[in-house]
DRENTI-751412 format. One record per residue: residue in one letter; x, z, y of N, C-alpha, C in turn. Coordinates in steps of 0.1 Angstrom, whole numbers, plus 5000, padded with zeros to 4 digits. Atoms other than C-alpha are relative to their C-alpha. Example, Ala and Ser with C-alpha at 12.3 -4.5 7.8 and 13.67 -1.06 7.14 Angstrom:
2
REC code n_c1 n_c3 n_c2 ca_c1 ca_c3 ca_c2 c_c1 c_c3 c_c2
REC    a 5009 5000 4988  5123  5078  4955 5009 5000 5012
REC    s 4991 5000 4989  5137  5071  4989 4992 5008 5011
//
This chain:
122
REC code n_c1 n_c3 n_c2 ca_c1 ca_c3 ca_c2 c_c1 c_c3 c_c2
REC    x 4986 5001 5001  6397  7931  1195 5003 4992 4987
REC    x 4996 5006 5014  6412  7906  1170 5010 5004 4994
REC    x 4994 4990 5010  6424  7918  1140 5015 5001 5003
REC    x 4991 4996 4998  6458  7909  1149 5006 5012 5013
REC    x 5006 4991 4986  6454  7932  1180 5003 5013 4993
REC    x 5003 4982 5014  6442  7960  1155 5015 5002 4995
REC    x 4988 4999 5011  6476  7954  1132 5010 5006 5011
REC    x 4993 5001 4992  6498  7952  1163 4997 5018 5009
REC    x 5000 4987 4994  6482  7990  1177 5002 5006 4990
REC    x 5000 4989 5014  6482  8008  1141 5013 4997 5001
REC    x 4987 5000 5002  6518  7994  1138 5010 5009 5014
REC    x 4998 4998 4986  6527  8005  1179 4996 5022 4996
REC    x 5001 4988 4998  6510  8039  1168 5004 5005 4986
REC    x 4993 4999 5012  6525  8043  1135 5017 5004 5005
REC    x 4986 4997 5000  6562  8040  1151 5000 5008 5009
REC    x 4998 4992 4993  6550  8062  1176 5002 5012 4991
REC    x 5002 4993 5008  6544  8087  1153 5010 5004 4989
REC    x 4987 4991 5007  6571  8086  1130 5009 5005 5008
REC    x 4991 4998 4991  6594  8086  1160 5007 5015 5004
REC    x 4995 4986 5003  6594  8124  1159 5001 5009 4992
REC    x 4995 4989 5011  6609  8145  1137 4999 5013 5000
REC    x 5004 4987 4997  6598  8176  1128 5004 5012 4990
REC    x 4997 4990 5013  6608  8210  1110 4987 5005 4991
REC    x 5010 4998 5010  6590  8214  1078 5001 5012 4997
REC    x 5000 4987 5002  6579  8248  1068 5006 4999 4985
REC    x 4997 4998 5013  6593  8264  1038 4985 5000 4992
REC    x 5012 5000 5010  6570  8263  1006 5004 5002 4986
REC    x 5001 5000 5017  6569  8273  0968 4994 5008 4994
REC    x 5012 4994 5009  6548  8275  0941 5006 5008 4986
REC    x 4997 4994 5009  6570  8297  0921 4988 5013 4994
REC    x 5006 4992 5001  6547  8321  0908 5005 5015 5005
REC    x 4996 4991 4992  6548  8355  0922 5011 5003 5009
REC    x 4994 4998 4993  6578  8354  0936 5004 4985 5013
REC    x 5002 5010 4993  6568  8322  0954 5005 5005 5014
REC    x 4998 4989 4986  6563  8344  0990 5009 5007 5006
REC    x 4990 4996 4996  6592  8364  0989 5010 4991 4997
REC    x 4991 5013 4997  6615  8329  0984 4995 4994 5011
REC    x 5001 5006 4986  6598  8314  1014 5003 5011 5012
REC    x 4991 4995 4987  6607  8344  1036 5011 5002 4999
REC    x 4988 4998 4998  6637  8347  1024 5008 4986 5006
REC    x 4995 5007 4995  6641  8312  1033 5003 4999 5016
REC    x 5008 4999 4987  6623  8313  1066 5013 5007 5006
REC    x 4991 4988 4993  6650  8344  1075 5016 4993 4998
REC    x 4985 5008 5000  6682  8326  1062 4999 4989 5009
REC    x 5003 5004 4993  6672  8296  1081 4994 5002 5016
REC    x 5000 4994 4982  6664  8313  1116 5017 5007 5002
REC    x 4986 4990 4995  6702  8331  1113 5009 4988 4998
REC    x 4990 5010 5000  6719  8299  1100 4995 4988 5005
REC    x 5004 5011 5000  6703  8268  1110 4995 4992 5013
REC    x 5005 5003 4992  6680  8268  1136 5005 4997 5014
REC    x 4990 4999 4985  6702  8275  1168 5006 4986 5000
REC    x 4993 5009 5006  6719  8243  1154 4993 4985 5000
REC    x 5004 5011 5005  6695  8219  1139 4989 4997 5011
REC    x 5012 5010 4993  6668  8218  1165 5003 4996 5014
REC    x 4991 5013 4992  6692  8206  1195 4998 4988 4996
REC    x 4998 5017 5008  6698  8180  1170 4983 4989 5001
REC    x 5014 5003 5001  6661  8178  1165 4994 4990 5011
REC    x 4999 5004 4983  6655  8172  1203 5008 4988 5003
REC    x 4995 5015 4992  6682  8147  1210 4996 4991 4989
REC    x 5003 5016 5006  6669  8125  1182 4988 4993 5001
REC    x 5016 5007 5001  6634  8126  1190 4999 4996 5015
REC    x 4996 5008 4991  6647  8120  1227 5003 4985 4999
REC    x 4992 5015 4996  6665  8087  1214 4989 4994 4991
REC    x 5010 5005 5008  6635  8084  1190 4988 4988 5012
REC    x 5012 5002 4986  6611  8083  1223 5006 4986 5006
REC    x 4995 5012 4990  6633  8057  1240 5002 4991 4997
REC    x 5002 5012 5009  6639  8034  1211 4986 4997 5004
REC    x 5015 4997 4999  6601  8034  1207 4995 4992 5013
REC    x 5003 5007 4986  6596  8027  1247 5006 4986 4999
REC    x 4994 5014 4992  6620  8000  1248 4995 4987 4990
REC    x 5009 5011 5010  6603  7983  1213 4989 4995 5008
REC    x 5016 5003 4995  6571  7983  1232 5003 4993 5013
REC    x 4994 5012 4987  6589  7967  1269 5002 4988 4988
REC    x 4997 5009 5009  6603  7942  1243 4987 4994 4997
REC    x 5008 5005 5003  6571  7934  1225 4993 4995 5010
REC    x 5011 5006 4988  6548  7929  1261 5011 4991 5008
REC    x 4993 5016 4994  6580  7905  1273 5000 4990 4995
REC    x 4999 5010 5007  6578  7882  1240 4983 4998 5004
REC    x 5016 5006 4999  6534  7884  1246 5003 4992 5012
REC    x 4996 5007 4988  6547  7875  1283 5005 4985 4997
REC    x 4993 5011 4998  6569  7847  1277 4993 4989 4988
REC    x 5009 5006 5012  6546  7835  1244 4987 4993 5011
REC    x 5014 5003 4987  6517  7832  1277 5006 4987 5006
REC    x 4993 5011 4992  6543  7809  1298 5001 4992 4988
REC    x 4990 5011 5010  6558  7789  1268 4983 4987 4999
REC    x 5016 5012 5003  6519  7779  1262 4994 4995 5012
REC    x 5010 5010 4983  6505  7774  1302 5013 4985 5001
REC    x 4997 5009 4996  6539  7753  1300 5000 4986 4988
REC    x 5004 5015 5004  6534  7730  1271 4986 4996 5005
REC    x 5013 5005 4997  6497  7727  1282 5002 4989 5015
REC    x 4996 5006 4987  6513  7716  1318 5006 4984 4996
REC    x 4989 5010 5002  6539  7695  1300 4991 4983 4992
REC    x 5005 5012 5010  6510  7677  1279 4988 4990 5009
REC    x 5010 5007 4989  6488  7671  1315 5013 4991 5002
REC    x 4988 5010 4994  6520  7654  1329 5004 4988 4990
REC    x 5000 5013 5009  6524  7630  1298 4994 4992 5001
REC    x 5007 5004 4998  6491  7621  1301 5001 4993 5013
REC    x 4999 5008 4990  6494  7614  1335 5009 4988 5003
REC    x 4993 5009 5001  6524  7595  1331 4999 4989 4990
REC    x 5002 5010 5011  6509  7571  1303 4991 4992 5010
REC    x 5008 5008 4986  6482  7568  1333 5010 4990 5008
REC    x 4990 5003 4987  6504  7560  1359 5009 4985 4998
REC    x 4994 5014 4999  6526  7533  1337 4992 4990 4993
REC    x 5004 5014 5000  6501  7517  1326 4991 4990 5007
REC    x 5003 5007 4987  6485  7510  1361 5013 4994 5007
REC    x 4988 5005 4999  6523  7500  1368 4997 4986 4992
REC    x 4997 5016 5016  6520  7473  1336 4992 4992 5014
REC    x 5010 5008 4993  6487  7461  1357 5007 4995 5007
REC    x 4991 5003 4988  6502  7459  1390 5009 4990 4995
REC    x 4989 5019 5002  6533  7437  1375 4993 4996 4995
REC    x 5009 5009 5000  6508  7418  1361 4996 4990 5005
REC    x 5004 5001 4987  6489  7412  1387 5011 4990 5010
REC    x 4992 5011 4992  6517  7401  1407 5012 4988 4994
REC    x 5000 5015 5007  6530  7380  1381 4994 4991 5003
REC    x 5008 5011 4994  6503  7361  1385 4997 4995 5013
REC    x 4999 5004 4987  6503  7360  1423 5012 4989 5001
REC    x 4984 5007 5000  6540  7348  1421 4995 4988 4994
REC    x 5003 5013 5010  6528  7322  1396 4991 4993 5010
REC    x 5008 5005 4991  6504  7309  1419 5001 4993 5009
REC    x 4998 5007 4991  6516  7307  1445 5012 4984 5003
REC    x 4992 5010 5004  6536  7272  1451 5015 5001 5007
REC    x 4986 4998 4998  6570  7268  1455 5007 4993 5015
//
C-alpha cells in the first residue's frame, strides 16, 4: 500500500471514529470526597439529563454516520473521475500523435502530387 493509501485510511478511520459521540463518565480526584461527587453526579445526571441528552446523542451520531458515508461516496467519485481524467488525457495524447502522423503523410501526399502536376505537360 503506498503511503498515500496509508494517510488516506488513518484519515477515513480517524473521521470514522470521531463521528460518534459519546457520554463521558463522571470523574474526580477530589480527595476523599472524590466518590461521593461522582455519584452524586452520576444520580443528578440520570434524573436531569439523560432522558434528554442521549436522543440528542443518537440523532447526531445518526447525522455523524451519514456525513461520514457521504465523505467516503464523495472521495471514491473524485479517485473515479481522477481514473477517467488520466485514461482521457492518455487517449487525448495517442490522438495527437496520430494526428501529427497522419498530417504529415498528408504534407507527403501534396507533395507528391505537386510533383506529378509539375510533370506532367500542359
Amino acid at each position: 500500500m503506498t503511503r498515500e493509501k496509508e494517510e488516506a485510511q488513518e484519515n477515513a478511520n480517524w473521521l470514522l471514529e470521531k463521528s460518534q459521540v459519546r457520554e463521558r463518565p463522571f470523574t474526580s480526584n477530589t480527595p476523599l470526597v472524590g466518590p461521593l461527587l461522582v455519584r452524586f453526579r452520576e444520580a443528578w445526571n440520570s434524573i436531569a439529563t439523560k432522558w434528554y441528552v442521549r436522543p440528542l446523542l443518537q440523532q447526531q451520531n445518526s447525522f455523524n454516520q451519514i456525513v461520514v458515508s457521504q465523505l467516503h461516496e464523495h472521495d471514491q467519485w473524485f479517485i473515479l473521475q481522477d481514473r477517467e481524467q488520466t485514461e482521457l488525457a492518455h487517449d487525448l495524447a495517442q490522438m495527437s500523435t496520430y494526428l501529427s502522423q497522419i498530417s504529415h503523410r498528408l504534407q507527403v501526399l501534396e507533395d507528391h502530387l505537386a510533383q506529378l502536376e509539375a510533370q506532367q505537360p500542359d
